[in-house]
BATILO-576494 format. One line per 5 residues: number of its first residue (from 1); their letters; for each residue x, y, z of C-alpha. Coordinates in steps of 0.2 Angstrom, whole numbers, padded with zeros to 4 digits, always signed. Each point is the difference from the previous one (the first is absolute). Example, Ala and Ser with C-alpha at 12.3 -4.5 7.8 and 13.67 -1.06 7.14 Angstrom:
1	AS	+0062 -0022 +0039 | +0006 +0017 -0003
end
This chain:
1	XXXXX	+0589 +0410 +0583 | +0006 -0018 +0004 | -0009 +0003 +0017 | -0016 +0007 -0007 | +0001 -0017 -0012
6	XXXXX	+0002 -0012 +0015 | -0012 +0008 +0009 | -0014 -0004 -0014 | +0006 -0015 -0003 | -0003 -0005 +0021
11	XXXXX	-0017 +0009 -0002 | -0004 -0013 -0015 | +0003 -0015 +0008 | -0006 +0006 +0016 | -0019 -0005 -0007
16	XXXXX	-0008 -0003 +0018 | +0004 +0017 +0005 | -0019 +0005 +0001 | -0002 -0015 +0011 | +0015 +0002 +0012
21	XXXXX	+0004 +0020 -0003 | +0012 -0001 +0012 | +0013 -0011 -0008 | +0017 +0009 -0004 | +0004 +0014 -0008
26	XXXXX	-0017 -0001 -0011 | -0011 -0003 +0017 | +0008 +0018 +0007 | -0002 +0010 -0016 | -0018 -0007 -0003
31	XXXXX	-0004 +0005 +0019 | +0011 +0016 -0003 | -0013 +0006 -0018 | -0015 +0005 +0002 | -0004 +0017 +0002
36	XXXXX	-0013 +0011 +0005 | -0004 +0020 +0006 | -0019 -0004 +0001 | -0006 +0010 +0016 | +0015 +0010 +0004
41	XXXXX	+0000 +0014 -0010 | -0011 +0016 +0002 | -0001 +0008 -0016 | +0005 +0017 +0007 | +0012 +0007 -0015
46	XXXXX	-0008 +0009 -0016 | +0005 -0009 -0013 | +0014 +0008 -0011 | -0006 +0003 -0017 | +0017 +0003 -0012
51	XXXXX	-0001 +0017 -0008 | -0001 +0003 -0017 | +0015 +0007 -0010 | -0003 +0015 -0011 | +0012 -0001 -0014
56	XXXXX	+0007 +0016 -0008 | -0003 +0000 -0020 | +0014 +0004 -0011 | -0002 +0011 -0013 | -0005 -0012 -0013
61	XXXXX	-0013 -0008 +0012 | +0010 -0015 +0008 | -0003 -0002 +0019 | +0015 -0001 +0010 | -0001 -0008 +0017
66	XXXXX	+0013 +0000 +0012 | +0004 -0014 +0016 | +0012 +0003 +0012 | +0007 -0015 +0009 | +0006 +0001 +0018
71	XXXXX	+0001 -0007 +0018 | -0012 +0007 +0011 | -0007 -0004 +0017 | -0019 -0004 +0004 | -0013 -0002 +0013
76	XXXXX	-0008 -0017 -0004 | -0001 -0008 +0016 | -0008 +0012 +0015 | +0014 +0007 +0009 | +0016 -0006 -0011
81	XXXXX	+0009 +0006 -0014 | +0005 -0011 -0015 | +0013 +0001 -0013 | -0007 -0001 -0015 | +0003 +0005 -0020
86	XXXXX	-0013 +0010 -0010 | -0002 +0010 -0016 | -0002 +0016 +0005 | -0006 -0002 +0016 | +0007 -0011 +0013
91	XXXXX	-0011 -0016 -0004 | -0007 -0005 -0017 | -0001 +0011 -0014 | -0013 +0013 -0007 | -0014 -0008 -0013
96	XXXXX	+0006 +0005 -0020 | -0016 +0002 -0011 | -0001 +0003 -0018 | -0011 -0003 -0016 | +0002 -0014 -0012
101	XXXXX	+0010 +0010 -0015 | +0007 +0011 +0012 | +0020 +0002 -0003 | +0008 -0004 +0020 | +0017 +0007 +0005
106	XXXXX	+0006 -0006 +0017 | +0014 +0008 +0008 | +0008 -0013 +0015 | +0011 +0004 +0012 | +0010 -0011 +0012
111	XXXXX	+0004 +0006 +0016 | +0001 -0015 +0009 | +0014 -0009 +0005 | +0001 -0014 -0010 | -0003 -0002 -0020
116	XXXXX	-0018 -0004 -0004 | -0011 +0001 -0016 | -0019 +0004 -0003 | -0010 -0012 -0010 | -0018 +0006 -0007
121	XXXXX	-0008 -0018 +0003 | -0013 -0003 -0012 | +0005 +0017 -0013 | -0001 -0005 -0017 | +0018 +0010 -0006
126	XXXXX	+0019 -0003 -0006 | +0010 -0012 +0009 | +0013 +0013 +0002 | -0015 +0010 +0010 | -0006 -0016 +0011
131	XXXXX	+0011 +0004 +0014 | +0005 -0018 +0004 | +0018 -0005 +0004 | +0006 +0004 -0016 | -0003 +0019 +0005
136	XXXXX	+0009 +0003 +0017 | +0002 +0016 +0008 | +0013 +0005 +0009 | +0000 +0012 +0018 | +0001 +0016 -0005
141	XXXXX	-0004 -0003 -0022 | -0016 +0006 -0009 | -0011 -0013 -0010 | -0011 +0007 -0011 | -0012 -0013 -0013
146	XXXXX	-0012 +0009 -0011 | -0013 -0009 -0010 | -0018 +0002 -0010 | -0012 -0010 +0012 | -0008 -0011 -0012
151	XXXXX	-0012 -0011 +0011 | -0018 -0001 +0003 | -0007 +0008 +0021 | +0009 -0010 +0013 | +0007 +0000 +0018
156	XXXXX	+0019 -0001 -0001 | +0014 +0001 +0014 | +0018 +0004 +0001 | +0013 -0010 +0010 | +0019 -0002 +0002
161	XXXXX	+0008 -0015 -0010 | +0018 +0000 +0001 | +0003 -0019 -0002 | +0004 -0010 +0018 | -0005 +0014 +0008
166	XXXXX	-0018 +0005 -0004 | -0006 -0009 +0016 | +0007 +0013 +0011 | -0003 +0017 -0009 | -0018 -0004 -0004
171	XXXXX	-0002 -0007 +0021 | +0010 +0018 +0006 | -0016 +0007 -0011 | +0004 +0008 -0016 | -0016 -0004 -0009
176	XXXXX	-0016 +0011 -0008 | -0013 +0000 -0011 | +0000 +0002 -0022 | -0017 +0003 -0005 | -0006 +0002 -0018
181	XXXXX	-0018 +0007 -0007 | -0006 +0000 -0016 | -0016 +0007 -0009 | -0008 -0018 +0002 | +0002 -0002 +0019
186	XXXXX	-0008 +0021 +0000 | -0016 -0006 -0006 | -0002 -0014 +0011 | -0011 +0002 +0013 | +0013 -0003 +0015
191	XXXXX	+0007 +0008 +0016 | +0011 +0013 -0009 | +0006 +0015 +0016 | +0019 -0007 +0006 | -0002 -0001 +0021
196	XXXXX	-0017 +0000 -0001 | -0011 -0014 -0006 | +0014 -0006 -0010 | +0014 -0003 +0012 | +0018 -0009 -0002
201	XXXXX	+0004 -0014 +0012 | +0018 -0008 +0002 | -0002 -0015 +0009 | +0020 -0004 +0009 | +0004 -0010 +0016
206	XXXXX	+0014 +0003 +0009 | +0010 -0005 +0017 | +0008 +0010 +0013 | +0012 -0001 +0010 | -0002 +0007 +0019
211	XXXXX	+0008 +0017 -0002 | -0013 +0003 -0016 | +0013 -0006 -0014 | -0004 -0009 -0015 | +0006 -0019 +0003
216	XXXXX	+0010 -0005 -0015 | +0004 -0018 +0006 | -0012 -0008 -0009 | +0000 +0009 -0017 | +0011 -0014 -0008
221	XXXXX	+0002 -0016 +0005 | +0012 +0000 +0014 | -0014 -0004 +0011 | -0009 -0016 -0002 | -0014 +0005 -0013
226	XXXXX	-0008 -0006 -0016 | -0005 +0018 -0007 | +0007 +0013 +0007 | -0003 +0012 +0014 | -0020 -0002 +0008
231	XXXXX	-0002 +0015 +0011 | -0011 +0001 +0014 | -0003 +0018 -0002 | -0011 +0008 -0014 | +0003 +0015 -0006
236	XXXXX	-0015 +0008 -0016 | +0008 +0015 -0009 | +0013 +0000 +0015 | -0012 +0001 +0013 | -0003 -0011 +0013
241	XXXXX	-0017 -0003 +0010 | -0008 +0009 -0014 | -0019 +0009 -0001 | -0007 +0007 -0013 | -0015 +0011 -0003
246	XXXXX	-0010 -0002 -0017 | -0018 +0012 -0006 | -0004 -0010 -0014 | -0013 -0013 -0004 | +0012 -0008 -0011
251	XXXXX	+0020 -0002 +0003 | +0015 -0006 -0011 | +0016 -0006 +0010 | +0013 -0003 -0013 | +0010 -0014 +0012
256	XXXXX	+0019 -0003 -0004 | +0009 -0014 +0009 | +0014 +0007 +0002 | +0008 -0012 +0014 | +0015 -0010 -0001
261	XXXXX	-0007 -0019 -0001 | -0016 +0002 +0009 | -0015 -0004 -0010 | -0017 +0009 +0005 | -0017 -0008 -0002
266	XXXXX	-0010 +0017 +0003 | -0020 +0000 +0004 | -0010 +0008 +0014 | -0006 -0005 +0020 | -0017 +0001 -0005
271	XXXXX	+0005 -0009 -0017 | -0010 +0013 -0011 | +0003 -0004 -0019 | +0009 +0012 -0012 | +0005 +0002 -0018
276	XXXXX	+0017 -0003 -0007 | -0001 +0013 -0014 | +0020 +0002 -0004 | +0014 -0013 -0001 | +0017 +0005 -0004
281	XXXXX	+0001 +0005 -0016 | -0016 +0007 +0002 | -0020 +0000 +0000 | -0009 -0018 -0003 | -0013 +0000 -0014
286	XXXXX	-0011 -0004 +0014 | +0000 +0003 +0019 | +0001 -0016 +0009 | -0011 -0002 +0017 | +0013 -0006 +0013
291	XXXXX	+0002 -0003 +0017 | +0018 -0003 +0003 | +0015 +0004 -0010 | +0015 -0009 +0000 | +0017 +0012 -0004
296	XXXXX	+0017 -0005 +0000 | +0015 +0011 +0000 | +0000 +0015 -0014 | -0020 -0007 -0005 | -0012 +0015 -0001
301	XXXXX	-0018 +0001 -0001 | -0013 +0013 -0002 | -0017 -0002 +0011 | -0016 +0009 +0003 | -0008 -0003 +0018
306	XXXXX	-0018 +0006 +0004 | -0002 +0009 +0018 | -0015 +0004 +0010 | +0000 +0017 +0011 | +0005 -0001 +0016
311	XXXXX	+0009 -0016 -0001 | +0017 -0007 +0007 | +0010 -0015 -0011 | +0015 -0006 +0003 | +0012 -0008 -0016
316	XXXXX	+0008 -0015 +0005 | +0012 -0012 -0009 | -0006 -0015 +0004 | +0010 -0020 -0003 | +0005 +0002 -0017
321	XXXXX	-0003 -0017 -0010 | +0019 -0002 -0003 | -0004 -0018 -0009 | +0013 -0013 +0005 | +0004 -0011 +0015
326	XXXXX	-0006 +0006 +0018 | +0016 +0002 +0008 | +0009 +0011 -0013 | -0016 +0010 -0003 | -0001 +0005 +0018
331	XXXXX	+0020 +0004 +0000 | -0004 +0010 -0015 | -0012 +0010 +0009 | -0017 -0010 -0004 | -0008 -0001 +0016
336	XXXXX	+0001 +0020 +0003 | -0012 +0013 +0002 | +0001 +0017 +0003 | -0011 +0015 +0002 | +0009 +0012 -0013
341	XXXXX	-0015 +0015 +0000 | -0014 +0007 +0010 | -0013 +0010 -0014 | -0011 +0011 +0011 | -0016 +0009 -0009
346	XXXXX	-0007 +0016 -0002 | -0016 +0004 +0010 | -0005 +0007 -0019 | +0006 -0010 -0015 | +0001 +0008 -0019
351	XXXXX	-0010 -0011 -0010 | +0009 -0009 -0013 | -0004 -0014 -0013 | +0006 -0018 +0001 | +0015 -0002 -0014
356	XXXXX	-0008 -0003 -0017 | -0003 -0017 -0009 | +0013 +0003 -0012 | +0016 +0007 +0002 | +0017 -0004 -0012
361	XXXXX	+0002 -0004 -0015 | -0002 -0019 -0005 | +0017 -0008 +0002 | +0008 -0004 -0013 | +0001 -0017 -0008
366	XXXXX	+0014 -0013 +0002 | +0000 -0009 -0011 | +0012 +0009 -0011 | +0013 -0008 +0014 | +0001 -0012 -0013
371	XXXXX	+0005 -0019 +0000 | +0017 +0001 +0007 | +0003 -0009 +0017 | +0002 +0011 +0013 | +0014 +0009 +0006
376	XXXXX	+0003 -0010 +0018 | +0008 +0005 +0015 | +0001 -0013 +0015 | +0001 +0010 +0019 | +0013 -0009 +0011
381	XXXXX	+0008 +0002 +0013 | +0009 +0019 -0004 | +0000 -0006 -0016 | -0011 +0004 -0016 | +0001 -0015 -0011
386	XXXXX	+0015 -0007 +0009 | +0009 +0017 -0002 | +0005 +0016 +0012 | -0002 +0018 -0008 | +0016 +0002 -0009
391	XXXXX	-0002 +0021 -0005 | +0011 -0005 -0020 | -0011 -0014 -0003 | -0015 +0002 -0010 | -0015 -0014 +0004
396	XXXXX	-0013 +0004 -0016 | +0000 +0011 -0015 | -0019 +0005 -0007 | -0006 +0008 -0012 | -0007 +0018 +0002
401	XXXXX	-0018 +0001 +0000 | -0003 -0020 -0001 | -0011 -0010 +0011 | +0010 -0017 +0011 | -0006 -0013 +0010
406	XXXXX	+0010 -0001 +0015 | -0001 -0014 +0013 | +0005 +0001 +0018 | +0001 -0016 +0009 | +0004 +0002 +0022
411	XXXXX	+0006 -0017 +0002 | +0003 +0001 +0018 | -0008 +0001 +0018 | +0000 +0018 +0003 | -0008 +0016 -0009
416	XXXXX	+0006 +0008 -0013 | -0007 +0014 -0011 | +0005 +0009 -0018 | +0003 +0019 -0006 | +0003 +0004 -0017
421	XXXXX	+0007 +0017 -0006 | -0002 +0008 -0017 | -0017 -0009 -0004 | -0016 -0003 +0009 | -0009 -0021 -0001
426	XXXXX	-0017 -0010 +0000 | +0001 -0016 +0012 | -0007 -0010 -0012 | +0000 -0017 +0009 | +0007 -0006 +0018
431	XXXXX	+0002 -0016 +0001 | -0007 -0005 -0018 | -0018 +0009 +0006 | -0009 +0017 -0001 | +0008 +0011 +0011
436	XXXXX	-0011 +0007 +0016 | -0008 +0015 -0005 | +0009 +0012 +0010 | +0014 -0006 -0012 | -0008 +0007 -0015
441	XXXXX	+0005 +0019 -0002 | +0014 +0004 -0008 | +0017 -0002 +0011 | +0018 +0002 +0004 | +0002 -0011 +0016
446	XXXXX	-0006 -0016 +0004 | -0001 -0015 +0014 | +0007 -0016 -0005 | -0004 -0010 +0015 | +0009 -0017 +0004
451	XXXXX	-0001 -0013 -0012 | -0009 +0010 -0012 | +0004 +0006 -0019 | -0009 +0016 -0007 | -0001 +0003 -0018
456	XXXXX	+0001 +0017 -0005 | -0004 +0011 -0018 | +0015 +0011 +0002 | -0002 +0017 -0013 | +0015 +0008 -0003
461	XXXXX	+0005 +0020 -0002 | +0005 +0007 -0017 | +0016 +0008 +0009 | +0014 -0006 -0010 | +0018 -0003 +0010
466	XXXXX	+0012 -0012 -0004 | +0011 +0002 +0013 | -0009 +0005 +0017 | -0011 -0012 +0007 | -0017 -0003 +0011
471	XXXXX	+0001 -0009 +0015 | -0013 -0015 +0005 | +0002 -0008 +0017 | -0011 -0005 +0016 | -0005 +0017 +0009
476	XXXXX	+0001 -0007 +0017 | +0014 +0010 +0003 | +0014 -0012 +0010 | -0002 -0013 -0015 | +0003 +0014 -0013
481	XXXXX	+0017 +0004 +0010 | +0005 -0016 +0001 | -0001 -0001 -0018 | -0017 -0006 -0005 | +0001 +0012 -0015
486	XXXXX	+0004 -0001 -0021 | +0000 +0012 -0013 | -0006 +0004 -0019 | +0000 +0010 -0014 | -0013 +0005 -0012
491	XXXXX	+0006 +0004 -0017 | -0007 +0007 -0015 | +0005 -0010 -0019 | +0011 +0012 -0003 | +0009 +0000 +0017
496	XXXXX	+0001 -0019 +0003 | +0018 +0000 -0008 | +0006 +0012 +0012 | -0004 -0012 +0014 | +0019 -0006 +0007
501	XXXXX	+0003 -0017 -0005 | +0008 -0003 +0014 | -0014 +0001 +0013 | -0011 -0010 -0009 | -0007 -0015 -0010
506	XXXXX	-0006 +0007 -0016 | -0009 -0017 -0002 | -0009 -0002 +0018 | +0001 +0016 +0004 | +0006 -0005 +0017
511	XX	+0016 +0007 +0008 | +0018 -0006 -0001
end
């Protein structure tokens, strides 16, 4: 840490590094970032398309799913073999699909070597069923959470997050898809057949070591980096050097960043527009013409891409706009592009429609947040408003089923970004304006860049628990293990009194 801190702290003064690059220690990372696979790869891998999971369905009608997690040994680079972790398979996890009201059984269990937990990022359930670090499971011990999925059609995932230590389960690859439908996303005229014209894509980078191993050095910060691991590898859905084959007019890729630190700004070579139909926590009102889109770690996004017959496109990420200063936005992998997809094209396509004009719901107003100032919380360095993640201290209480105005303010040089459990948001204002309107769905993960401060309309669950908290924290993932991570409660009337005394402030509502 104290390393980390004076190497920031030479970066900041080092303010002629753009004109003199190779100064010190700053001059030979700056000359060392940069990366780019544009015109090395060949495309020559189909690309992996996780299978769906069929659940078994008990007698009174829940659906039971069952993951297995355990070491495993996969192909990714032609010729080696690599160590990795999966859920039942050697490398990522199968795709979980239910229907809003559906009752969920999931049935984990840890094969691995070390303890690990499976967090439903972005599932609306109990906090004794979120799988954070309050939910640990040991080698050789069962997990099983069951809940009433209570939430409108989204694109969900599931990751480890054992607390200092989700860096490196989530990089060895246990990770996979959580999708929800619901009878308002059926009638909707979109891309609907799973592998076909509605096709996952996990976006991870990754670096290798010569003999084909995962490197780990970087994953913390005992190297000299601002966020975390950057790989130089990219894997989508495990796969590297990826092609796929589409036969529709009209094609949803449901994107997941699901990288470390690395932030993706994803568009195509021959910079074709396409519709953001899906965010998060689900469809926009509206779909929104884009050419780029701009995801940070744990970030989803639904979008519909028009194709012609007979056509080849690659998906690239190209420089993401990291905001901030130039030198730490190219250490934080600003000045990086890399071709992630190539999309090949029937000779004969199916015809399909264009997404319709309207698609969710309007969004809910905000202004029932109410007059109170928001509930602040200041990134540092490892810190969340000056604090570490203490697992018996207690950060906020809320009220089941209100409405909050939460204000996250990155105060420093580098990029941070925001995940909230238990509760899905509205950016309401970044940086006392509109937000851009790719920011306008409905969400559970957000940039913050440097300097910035994003005002959010937090709504919270009506789940009741006055001992086990939710988690909220930055998602790139060496930050979050360093301690970049607080925790709540949300408490009915009735349960408020049961709330310990001891962890919090009944007056602030801010831990001990």
């Amino acid at each position: 840490m104290t390393r980390r801190r004076t190497l920031l702290r030479g970066l900041a003064v080092a303010g002629g590094l753009l004109a003199a690059p190779a100064a010190g220690i700053g001059g030979y990372l700056y000359a060392e970032s940069g990366r780019t696979n544009v015109g090395t790869l060949t495309f020559r891998n189909r690309l992996a398309v996780p299978p769906l999971l069929t659940p078994s369905t008990d007698h009174d009608g829940r659906k039971r799913f069952r993951l297995t997690l355990a070491a495993g040994r996969t192909e990714l680079l032609p010729g080696t073999s690599t160590g990795t972790w999966g859920a039942n398979g050697s490398i990522l996890g199968p795709t979980l699909r239910v229907r809003r009201g559906d009752r969920v059984a999931v049935e984990v269990t840890n094969q691995l070597p070390e303890t690990t937990s499976v967090h439903w990022h972005g599932m609306h359930l109990p906090a004794a069923m979120d799988g954070g670090p309050h939910q640990p499971i040991a080698p050789g011990q069962v997990w099983r959470p069951y809940w009433t999925v209570e939430q409108r059609a989204a694109t969900l995932w599931y990751h480890p997050h054992l607390h200092a230590h989700t860096a490196a389960h989530v990089y060895r690859g246990v990770a996979g898809l959580f999708l929800i439908d619901d009878d308002e996303s059926d009638t909707l005229r979109l891309p609907n057949r799973y592998g076909d014209d509605d096709i996952p894509l996990i976006l991870q980078d990754r670096t290798f070591r010569d003999d084909g191993s995962l490197d780990e050095s970087d994953l913390g910060f005992g190297g000299l980096t601002i966020t975390g691991l950057l790989g130089d590898r990219i894997l989508v859905n495990g796969t590297y050097d990826p092609y796929v084959e589409v036969g529709a007019e009209q094609v949803r890729f449901r994107l997941l960043n699901g990288a470390n630190a690395r932030v993706f700004s994803v568009g195509f070579t021959d910079d074709r527009e396409f519709a953001l139909v899906a965010t998060e926590a689900g469809l926009r009102e509206q779909p929104l013409p884009l050419r780029r889109l701009m995801l940070s770690p744990g970030e989803r996004a639904e979008i519909v891409v028009p194709f012609r017959a007979g056509e080849q496109v690659v998906l690239r990420s190209f420089p993401p706009p990291l905001g901030g200063n130039a030198v730490y936005r190219r250490l934080a992998g600003g000045h990086d592009t890399f071709d992630l997809l190539k999309i090949v094209t029937a000779d004969t396509l199916r015809p399909a429609a264009p997404p319709p004009e309207r698609l969710g719901a309007p969004a809910p107003p905000v202004t029932d947040a109410g007059a109170a100032p928001p509930f602040r919380i200041t990134m540092g360095d490892f810190l969340l408003n000056d604090r570490t993640m203490d697992p018996t201290r207690i950060d906020r209480v809320v009220r089941t089923g209100t409405v909050e105005w939460w204000e996250i303010v990155n105060g420093q040089l580098i990029p941070h970004n925001f995940h909230l459990h238990g509760a899905a948001f509205r950016v309401h204002e970044v940086n006392g304006r509109p937000p851009a309107p790719y920011l306008t769905g409905e969400k559970d993960t957000v940039y913050v860049p440097p300097g910035s401060r994003v005002r959010l309309a937090v709504r919270f669950l009506a789940h009741s628990d006055a001992r086990t908290p939710y988690m909220f924290h930055c998602h790139l993932l060496a930050h979050e293990d360093a301690g970049m991570m607080g925790q709540f409660l949300t408490v009915s009337a009735q349960d408020a009194p049961l709330v310990p005394g001891r962890l919090v402030d009944p007056h602030t509502g801010h831990g001990k």
